[in-house]
N, C-alpha and C positions, 0 to 999 in steps of 0.2 A: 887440470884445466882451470883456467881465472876464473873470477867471478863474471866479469864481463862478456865471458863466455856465455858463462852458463845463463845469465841475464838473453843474450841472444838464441838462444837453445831455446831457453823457456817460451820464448814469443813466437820463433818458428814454429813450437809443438802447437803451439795455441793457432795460429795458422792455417797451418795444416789441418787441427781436429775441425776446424773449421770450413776447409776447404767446399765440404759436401754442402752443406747451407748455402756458400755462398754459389756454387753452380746448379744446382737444383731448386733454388727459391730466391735467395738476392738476385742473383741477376736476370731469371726471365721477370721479376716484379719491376725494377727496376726499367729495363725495355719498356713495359707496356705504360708503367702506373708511376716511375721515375726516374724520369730518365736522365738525370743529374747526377743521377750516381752510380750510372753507368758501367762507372769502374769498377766496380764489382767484380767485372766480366774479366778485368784483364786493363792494365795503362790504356789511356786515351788521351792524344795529343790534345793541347788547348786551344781553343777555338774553334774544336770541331763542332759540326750537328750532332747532337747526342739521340735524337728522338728520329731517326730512320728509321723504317719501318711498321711505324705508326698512323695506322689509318681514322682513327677513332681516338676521339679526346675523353669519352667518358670518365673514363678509371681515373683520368687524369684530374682531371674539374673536379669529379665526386673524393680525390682526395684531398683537393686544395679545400675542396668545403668544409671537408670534416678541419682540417688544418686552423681553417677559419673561424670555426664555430668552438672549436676547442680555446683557439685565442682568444675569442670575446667571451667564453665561458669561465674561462678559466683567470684569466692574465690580462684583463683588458687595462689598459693603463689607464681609463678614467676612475675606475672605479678602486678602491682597498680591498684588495681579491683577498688577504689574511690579515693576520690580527695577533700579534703576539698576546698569550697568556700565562699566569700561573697555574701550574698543575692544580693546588687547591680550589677547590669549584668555589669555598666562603671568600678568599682571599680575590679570587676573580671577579666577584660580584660587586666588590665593592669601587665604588667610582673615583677615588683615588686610585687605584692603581688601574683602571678603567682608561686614565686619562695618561697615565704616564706610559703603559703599552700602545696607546696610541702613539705617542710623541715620537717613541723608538720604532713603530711599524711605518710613521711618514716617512723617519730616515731611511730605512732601508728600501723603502718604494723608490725615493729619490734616486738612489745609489742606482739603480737599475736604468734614471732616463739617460738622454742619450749624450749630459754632458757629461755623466761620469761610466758611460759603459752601453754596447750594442746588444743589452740583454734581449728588448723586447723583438730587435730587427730579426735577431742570432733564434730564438723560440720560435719565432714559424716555421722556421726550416726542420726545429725540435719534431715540432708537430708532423711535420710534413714527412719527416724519416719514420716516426713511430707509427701514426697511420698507416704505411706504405708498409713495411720491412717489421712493423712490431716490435722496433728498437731502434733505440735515440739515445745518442750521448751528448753532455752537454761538460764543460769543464768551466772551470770558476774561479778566479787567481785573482792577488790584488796584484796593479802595475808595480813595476819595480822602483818608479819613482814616488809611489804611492800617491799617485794621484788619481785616478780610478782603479776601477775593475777591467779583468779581459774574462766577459762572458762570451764564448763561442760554444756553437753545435759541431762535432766534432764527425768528419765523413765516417761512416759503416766500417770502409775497406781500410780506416790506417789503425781502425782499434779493435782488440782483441781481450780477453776479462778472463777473471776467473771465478768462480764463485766458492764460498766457504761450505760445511755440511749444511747448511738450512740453505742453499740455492741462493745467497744474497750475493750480488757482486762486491766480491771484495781485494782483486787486482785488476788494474789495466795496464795493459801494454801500447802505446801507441807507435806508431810507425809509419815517418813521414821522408817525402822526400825534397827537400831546399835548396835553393840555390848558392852555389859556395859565397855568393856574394852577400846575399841578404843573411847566411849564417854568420859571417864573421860579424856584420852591421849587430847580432840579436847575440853574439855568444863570446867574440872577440878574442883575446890570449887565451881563454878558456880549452879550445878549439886546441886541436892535435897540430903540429908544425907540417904536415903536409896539405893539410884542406888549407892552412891560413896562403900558403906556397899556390895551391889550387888557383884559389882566389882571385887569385894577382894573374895568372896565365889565363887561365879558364872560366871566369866571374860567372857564368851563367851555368856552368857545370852542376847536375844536381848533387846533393851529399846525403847519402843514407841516415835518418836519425830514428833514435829510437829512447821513449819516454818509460821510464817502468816506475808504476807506482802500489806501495806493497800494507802491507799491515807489519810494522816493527817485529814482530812477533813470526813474521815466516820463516822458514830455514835462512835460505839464502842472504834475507837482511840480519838474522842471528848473525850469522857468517863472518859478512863483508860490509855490510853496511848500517852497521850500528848507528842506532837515535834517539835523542832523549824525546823525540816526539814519538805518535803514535804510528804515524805516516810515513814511510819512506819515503824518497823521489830520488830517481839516478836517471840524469842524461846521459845518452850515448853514442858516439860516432862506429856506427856498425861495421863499414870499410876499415877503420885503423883500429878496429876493438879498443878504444879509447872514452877514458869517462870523463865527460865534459862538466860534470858537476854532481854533487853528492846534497843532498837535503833531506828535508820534511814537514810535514803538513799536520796541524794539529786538529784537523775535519779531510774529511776524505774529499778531492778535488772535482770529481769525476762524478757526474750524477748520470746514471743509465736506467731510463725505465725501458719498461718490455711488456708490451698489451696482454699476451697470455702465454705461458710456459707451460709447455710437453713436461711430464717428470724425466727426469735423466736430462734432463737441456741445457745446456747455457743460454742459446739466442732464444729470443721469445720471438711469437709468430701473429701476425696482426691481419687487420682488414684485408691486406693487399693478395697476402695468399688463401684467403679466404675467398676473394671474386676475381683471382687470377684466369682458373678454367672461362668463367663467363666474360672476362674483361678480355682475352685470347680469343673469344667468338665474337664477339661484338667488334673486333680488327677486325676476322677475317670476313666477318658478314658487311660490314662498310667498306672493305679492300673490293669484296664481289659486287655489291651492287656499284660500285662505282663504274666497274670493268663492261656491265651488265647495261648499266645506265650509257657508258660512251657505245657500245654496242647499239642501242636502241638508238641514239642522235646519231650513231656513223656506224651504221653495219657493213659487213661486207659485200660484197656484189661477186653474184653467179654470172659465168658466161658461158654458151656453149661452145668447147673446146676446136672446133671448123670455124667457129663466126670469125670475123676478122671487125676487129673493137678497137680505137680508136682511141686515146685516154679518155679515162673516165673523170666525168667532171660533174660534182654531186653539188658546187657551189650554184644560189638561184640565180636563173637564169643564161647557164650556160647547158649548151649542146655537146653530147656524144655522139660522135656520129658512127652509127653501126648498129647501137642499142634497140633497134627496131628492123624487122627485114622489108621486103619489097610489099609483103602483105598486111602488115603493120601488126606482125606480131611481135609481143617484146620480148627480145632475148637478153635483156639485160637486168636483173632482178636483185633485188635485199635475200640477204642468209640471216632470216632468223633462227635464232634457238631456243624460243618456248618458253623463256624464260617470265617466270612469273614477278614480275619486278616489284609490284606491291605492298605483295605475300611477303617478299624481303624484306622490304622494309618495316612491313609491320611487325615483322619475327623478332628484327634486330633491335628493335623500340623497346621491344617486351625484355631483352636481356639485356640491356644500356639501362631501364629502369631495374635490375635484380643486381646489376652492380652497383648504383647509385645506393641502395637499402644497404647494402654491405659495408657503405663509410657512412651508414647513420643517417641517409641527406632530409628523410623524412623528419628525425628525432631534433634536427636541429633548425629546422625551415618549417615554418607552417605553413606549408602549399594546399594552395586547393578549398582554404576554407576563407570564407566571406563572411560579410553581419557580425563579426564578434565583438562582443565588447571589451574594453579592457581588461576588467577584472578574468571575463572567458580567457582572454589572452595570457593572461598570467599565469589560470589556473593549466591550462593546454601547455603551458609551457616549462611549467614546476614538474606538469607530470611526464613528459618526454624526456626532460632531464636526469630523472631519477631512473630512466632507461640504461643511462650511462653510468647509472655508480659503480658497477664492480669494476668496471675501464680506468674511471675518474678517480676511486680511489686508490691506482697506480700509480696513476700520475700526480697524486698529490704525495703520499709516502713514498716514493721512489726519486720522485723530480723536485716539488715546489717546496717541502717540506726540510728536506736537506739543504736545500739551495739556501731556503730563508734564515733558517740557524746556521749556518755556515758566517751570512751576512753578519749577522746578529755576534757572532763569535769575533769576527774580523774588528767590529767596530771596538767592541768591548777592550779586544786589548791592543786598538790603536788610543783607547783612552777616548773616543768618541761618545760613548754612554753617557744622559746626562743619570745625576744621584737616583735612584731607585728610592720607591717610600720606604719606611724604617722596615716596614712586613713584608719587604720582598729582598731585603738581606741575605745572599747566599740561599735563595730560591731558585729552584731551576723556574725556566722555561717553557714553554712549548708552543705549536703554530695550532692557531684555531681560521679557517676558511671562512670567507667573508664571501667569495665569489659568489654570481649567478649561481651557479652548480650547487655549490655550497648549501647558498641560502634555499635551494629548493629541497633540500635537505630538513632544513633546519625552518623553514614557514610554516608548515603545520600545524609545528607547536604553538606558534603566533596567530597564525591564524585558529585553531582549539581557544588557546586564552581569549581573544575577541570571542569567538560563538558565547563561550560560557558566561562570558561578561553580561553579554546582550540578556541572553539567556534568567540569569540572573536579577539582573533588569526589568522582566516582564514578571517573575515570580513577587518581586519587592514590590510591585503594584496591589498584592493582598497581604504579605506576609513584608514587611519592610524590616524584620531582624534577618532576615538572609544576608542581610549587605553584612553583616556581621564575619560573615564565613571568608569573606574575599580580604585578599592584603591587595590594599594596590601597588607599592612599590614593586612586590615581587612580579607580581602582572605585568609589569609596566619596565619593570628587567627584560621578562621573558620574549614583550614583543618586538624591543629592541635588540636584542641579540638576533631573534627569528626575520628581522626587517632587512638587519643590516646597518638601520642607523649608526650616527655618528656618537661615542662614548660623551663625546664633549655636547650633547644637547640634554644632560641630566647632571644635575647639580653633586656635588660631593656632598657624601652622609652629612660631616659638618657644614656644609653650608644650608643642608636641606632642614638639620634640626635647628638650627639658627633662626632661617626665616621661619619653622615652624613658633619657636619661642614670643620670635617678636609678635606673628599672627595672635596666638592666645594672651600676650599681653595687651594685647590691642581691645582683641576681644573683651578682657580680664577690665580692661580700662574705661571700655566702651559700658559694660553691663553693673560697674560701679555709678558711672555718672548718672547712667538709666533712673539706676536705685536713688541714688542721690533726689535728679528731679520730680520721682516720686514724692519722696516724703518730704521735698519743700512742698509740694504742689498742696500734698494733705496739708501738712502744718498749715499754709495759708489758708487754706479752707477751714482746718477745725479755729482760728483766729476772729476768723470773718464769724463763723458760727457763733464761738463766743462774745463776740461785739455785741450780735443780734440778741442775747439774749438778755445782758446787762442791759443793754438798752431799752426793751420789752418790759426788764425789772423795774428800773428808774420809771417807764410812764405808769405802771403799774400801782407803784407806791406815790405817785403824784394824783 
């Protein structure tokens, strides 16, 4: 059997182990709480309604919010959500190199808007898959003309993973279907001689593709597809078991996080199947009271089966004529059924708000509360956040953490980089989080440094050698790290011992002249004294 085969073999198994997931959890989550991705379930023509049978927007909002809240927590483009660093905690403190990670985390922010790449468009949908399904892929490439990036979120249903022994993703299989036209447009003579033939007859005809990306190191690429890189990548036309191109990647392409993993799992399982059962009742209790509701404005009407009724006409102001007999009783009457319509309502309120709690809506909205002041606001706000860390720190080592060194990687050897200081020569890397999320993490300690400052403060009013015990630079690190501040609002060691310099010379210069005018000032005085006294002499002796 080819490799190409077995390339195809391996994605069907992945597939198929798959299959139960995606009928038992993707797809009813997907119905209720996303219904964009629908396909889950099985092909769906384009254009169609995807959200049929959907009575109740709950699950739906309350995921868009967490979606929401996670983008502005996480990724908000006004703000520098990370922060390239050196691994050495002494090397990172120092404001040279302070300044020049900044320089390289502007570019790679840049890289991200939306003239060189639809990162931040392509991320909400990240969000919106992961809160829902518990898993998001997201894929990361530079253009082939290298002139941006192609950041997309990649649908559920065309990718398939594998994970290594520690449960880490480390193959995807993607599996797409294109149009013979727009393939020839993206793939060209590459392409097997009957899709290019396709093409020309059939332009709109789709073409089965399939992406497999591997670790250098697995059998298969042992095999067949040998790389001086780390990464494999093999296109493939699955119809003509044909390889439409042969590569690799020297970071891994594919970034998939997963809110929480079962042991023995690949897919991980999120908010959606967590408030699936209650986001399921809250349809069917807004499907009833609706039915309930049109019942109560248009019920049915009883007649006795002898009377002879006339159409019945429930519009104001119009006559039935029969609905009454010769005695003026009425035989024509409403079919109620008892139904307590309130009581629904208020039932369905109460489980619309227990799916709502289920994507967080409380942790990331501060509803309900009045009078606060801002600092109240912050502090309410640092502490809900740190609700989400064990979440949050998936999505930053699985998603943002990758994605950033990846970026960082790309520039480097497009020759992009500007010179590194002499001490960060052949130093690694790493990503430090700047975000809201982040900093509510990391304020504490900033806000600790302040108390103790103050604190110290008040002591130094009987005991004034305490101020002894305090460094303020380091202080004054700690609360700009904890702040978020900008690196660039703190001068470089040399420039800070510099103006230190010229201050104590100033000083040094100022407290000579001091002296100086001192001891003219005596001199004059012991002069004048001596005048006085010669003078006292001479009448003295006269």
């Amino acid at each position: 059997m080819s490799t190409i085969e077995d390339l195809i073999r391996r994605s069907d198994k992945l597939k198929q182990d798959r299959k139960i997931w995606d009928q038992n959890i993707g797809a009813p989550i997907a119905e209720i709480i996303r219904p964009l991705r629908n396909e889950l379930r099985g092909p769906i023509q384009a254009d169609t309604r995807r959200d049929r049978g959907v009575y109740d927007g709950t699950a739906i909002m309350a995921n868009q919010n967490l979606a929401a809240g996670l983008y502005g927590t996480f990724v908000n483009p006004s703000d520098m959500w990370f922060q390239y660093s050196p691994l050495d905690d002494e090397l990172a403190s120092r404001v040279r190199v302070k300044h020049w990670c900044e320089i390289e985390t502007r570019r790679t922010l840049k890289s991200a808007t939306p003239a060189f790449s639809e990162f931040y468009s392509q991320v909400v949908s990240y969000f919106l898959d992961l809160g829902a399904f518990g898993n998001a892929v997201f894929s990361s490439e530079l253009n082939s003309d290298m002139t941006g990036y192609i950041d997309v979120c990649r649908p559920l249903s065309e990718c398939c993973w594998d994970v290594d022994g520690n449960n880490r993703v480390n193959a995807v299989y993607r599996r797409w279907m294109m149009p013979a036209r727009a393939a020839v447009l993206e793939y060209g003579e590459k392409l097997s001689a009957k899709t290019r033939n396709l093409a020309e007859k059939e332009p709109d005809r789709p073409v089965d593709l399939l992406h497999a990306v591997m670790p250098a190191g697995d059998s298969l690429a042992r095999e067949a597809f040998k790389s001086n890189m780390p990464i494999v990548s093999i296109y493939v036309e699955v119809e003509h078991k044909h390889q439409i191109s042969k590569g690799g990647y020297w970071d891994f392409p594919y970034d998939i996080a997963r809110w929480e993993v079962a042991a023995g799992e690949k897919m991980g399982r999120g908010c959606g199947e967590l408030s699936l059962g209650d986001a399921k009742t809250a349809n069917v209790a807004t499907r009833d009271n609706i039915k309930a509701g049109n019942r109560a404005a248009d019920p049915p009407w009883g007649a006795p089966d002898e009377g002879v009724i006339s159409a019945i006409r429930v519009a104001p102001g119009k006559i039935s004529y029969g609905a009454v007999n010769q005695q003026g009783k009425q035989l024509l009457m409403p079919l109620l059924n008892g139904a307590n319509l309130p009581w629904s309502i208020e039932m369905a309120d109460k489980i619309k708000e227990a799916v709502k709690d289920f994507f967080y809506f409380s942790v990331l909205q501060l509803v309900g509360r009045t009078g606060m002041t801002a600092t109240e606001v912050l502090e309410v706000r640092e502490e809900r956040l740190r609700l989400l860390a064990p979440y949050g720190g998936r999505i930053q080592n699985d998603f943002l953490c990758p994605w950033s060194l990846r970026r960082f990687n790309m520039h480097k050897r497009l020759g992009l980089i500007s010179p590194p200081p002499p001490e960060l020569v052949n130093r690694s890397i790493q990503v430090a989080f700047t975000s809201p999320f982040a900093l509510a993490q990391k304020s504490a300690a900033a806000n600790s440094t302040l108390r103790t400052i103050g604190a110290a403060g008040e002591i130094a009013k009987f005991d004034p050698d305490v101020l002894d015990r305090l460094d303020g630079d380091i202080s004054l690190q700690v609360i700009q790290e904890g702040f978020g501040a900008p690196a660039k609002i703190l001068r470089t060691d040399e420039a800070t011992a510099q103006r230190r310099a010229q201050r104590q010379q100033a000083q040094a210069a100022a407290a000579s002249a001091a002296i100086a005018d001192t001891g003219a000032g005596a001199a004059e005085k012991g002069a004048g004294a001596l005048a006085k006294l010669r003078q006292a002499a001479q009448q003295n002796a006269a």
